[in-house]
C-alpha positions in Angstrom: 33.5 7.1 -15.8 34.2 3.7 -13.8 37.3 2.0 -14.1 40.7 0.8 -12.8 43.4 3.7 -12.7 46.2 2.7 -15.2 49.7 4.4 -16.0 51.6 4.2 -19.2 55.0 5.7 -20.4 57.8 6.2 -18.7 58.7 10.1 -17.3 58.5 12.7 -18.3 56.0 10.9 -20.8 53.4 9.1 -18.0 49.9 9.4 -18.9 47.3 8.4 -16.6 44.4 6.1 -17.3 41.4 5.2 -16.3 40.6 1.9 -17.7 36.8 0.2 -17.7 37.5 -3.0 -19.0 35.5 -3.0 -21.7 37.0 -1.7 -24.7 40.1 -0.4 -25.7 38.5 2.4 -27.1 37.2 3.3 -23.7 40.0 4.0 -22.3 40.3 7.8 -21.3 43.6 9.6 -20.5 42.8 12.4 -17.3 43.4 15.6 -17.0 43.4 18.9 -14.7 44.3 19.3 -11.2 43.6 15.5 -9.8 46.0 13.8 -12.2 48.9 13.2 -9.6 46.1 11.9 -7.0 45.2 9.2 -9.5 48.4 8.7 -10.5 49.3 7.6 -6.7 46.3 5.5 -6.9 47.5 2.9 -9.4 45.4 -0.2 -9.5 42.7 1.1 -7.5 38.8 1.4 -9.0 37.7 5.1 -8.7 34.8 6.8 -10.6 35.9 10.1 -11.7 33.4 12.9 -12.8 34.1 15.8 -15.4 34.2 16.7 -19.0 35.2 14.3 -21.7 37.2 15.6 -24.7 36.6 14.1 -28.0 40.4 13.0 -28.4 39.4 10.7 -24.8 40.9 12.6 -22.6 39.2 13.4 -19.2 39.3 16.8 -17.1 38.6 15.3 -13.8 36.7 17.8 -11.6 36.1 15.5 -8.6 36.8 11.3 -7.9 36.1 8.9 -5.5 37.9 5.6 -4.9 35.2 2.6 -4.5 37.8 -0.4 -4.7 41.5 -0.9 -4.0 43.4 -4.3 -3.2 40.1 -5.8 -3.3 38.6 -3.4 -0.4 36.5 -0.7 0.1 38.7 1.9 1.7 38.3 5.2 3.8 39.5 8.5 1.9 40.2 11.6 3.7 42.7 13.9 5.4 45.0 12.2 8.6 44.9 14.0 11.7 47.1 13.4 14.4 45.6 14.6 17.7 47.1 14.4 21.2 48.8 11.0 20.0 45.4 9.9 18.3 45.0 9.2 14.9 41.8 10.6 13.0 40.9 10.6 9.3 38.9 13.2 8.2 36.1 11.5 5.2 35.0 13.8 2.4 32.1 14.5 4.5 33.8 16.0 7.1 33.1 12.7 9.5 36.1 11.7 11.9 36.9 8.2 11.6 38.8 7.1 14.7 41.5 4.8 13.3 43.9 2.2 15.5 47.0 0.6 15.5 48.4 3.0 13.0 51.5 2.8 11.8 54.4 5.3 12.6 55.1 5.0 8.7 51.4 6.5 8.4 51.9 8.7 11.3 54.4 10.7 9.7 52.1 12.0 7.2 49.7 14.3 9.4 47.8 16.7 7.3 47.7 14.0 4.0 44.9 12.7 1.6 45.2 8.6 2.7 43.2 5.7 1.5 42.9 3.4 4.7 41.3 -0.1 4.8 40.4 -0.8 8.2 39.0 -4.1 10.1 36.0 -4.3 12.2 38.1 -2.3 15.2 39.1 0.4 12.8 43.0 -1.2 13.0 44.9 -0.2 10.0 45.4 -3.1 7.6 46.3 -1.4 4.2 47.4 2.3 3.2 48.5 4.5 0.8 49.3 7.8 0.8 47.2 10.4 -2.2 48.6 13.7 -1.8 51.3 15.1 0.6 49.7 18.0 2.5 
């Protein structure tokens, strides 16, 4: 399932969504473990795998994020080593990354989405999951 993540409701009634753009009807409501991941990627284009319910409803057993504001981003766990600043991709690949900021910093040990420029400078973030 391909689509832009969507919430709706208000607490404690949020569902998360994962909207294709097609269809209304196409819209499926996840489920399971990743749910507050999504949730902090509101907006973003992901493509969730897992098992579909027949009430639409999605137990998402793995994701990846292919599109947020507008850019491919970097996923992975932040690393602060010695002062340097190192994101740790799904594959287990270090990504150096540069002028990060302290905001950022402070979250050694999270799941980020980065969006870097040609130098690997930080120009967008967000933070998925607190260690």
């Amino acid at each position: 399932m391909t689509g832009r993540v969507r919430v709706t409701g208000s607490t404690p009634f949020e569902q998360v969504l994962i909207d294709p753009g097609r269809q209304p009807d196409d819209v499926v409501e996840v489920q399971g473990e990743y749910t507050a991941e999504l949730r902090n990627l509101l907006g973003a284009i992901v493509r969730a795998s897992g098992v579909l319910s027949t009430a639409n409803r999605l137990e998402v057993t793995s994701y990846e994020v292919l599109e947020i504001v507008g850019q491919v981003p970097v996923v992975g766990l932040l690393e602060i080593v010695d002062g340097r600043a190192i994101l740790r991709s799904g594959s287990g690949e270090p990504v150096q990354l540069h002028a990060v900021p302290a905001v950022l910093r402070a979250h050694n040990g999270a799941k980020v989405w980065v969006v870097l420029d040609s130098t690997g400078a930080v120009k967008a973030y967000g933070i998925i999951r607190e260690r």
